[in-house]
N, C-alpha and C positions, 0 to 999 in steps of 0.2 A: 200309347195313351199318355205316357207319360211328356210326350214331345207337345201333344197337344194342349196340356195345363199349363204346360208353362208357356206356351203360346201364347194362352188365355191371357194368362197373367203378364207377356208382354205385351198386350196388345192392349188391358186393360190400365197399365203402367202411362204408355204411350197417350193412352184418350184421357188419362188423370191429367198427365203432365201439360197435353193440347191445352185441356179445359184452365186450367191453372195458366198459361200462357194467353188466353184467351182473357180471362180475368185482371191479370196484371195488365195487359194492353189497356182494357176497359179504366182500370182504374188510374194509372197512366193516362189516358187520353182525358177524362175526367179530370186531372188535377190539373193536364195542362191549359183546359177551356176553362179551370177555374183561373189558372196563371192569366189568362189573358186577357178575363174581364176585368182581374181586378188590376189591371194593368192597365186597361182601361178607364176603370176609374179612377187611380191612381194618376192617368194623364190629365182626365178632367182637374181633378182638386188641385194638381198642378199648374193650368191654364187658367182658374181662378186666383189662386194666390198670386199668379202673377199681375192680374186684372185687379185687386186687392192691393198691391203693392204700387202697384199706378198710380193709382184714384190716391191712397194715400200719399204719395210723392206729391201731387197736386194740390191736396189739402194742405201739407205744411207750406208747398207756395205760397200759398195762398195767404194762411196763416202768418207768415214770416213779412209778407208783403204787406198786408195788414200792418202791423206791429210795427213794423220803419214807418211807417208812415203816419198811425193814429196815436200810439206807446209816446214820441214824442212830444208832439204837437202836443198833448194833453198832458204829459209832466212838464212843458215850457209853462203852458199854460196856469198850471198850476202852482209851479214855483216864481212865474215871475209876481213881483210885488204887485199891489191893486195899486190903479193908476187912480188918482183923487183929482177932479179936474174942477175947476173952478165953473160954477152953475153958470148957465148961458145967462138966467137973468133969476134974480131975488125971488120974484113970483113966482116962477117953477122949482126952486129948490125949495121953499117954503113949502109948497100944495105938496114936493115930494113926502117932505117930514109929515105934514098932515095926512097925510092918505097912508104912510105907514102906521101911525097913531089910529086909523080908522075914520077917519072925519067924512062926512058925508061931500058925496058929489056938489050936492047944492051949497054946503058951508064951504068948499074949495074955491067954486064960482064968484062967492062974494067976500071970502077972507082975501082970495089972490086978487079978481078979477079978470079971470080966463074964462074964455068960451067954454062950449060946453064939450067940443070937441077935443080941445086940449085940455079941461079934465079929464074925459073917458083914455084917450093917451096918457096922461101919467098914471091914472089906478091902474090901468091893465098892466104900464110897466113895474109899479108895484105890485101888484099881485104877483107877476112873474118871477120876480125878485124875492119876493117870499118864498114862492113854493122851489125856487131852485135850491135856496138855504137849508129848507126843509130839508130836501132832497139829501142834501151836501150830510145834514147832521144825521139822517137816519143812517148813511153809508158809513159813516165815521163811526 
């Protein structure tokens, strides 16, 4: 009887230690399907950031390429001196001073003696001329 308890008891030893082998597998196996997803997506977010680091490579192209080419052009521009040129004729540089003053289309007409088309051409170039100032002083 005595041989038989302890039987028992190695036989029950053995089914603990199975189940317990059994278990650690499971959770072992479990950790490694978690290793693997997140390995997975660990490769994703990797194959993004590289997709990410493109695009932005391209963008400072871009940017950079931009810049040499507008960044000057536009401080030449602005640093060189305004050129003052001598009015093509009396009557158009007059109708300009008037139409910056405000003077009506029809007093241009008859102070200068210009058509009506080369009034509507200097207020608009006045106009334009205004509002790029504007522009200039709001930025400033």
């Amino acid at each position: 009887m005595l041989n038989s308890g302890f039987a028992l008891i190695a036989v029950a030893a053995l089914l603990a230690g199975a189940a317990l082998q059994v278990v650690l597998a499971l959770a072992g196996f479990r950790a490694r399907r978690q290793d693997i997803n997140q390995a997975a997506v660990i490769r994703d977010l990797q194959k993004d950031i590289v997709g990410f680091q493109q695009e932005l490579a391209v963008l400072r192209r871009q940017v950079a390429h931009a810049a040499r080419i507008e960044v000057p052009a536009v401080a030449a521009a602005a640093a060189a001196p305004a050129v003052r040129r001598e009015p093509v004729s009396p009557a158009y540089d007059l109708a300009g001073k008037l139409a910056r003053k405000g003077a009506s289309d029809n007093e241009l007409m008859e102070t200068c003696g210009l058509s009506r088309g080369e009034v509507d051409l200097i207020t608009r170039l006045t106009r334009l001329g205004q509002e790029g100032q504007e522009k200039t002083v709001e930025v400033a």
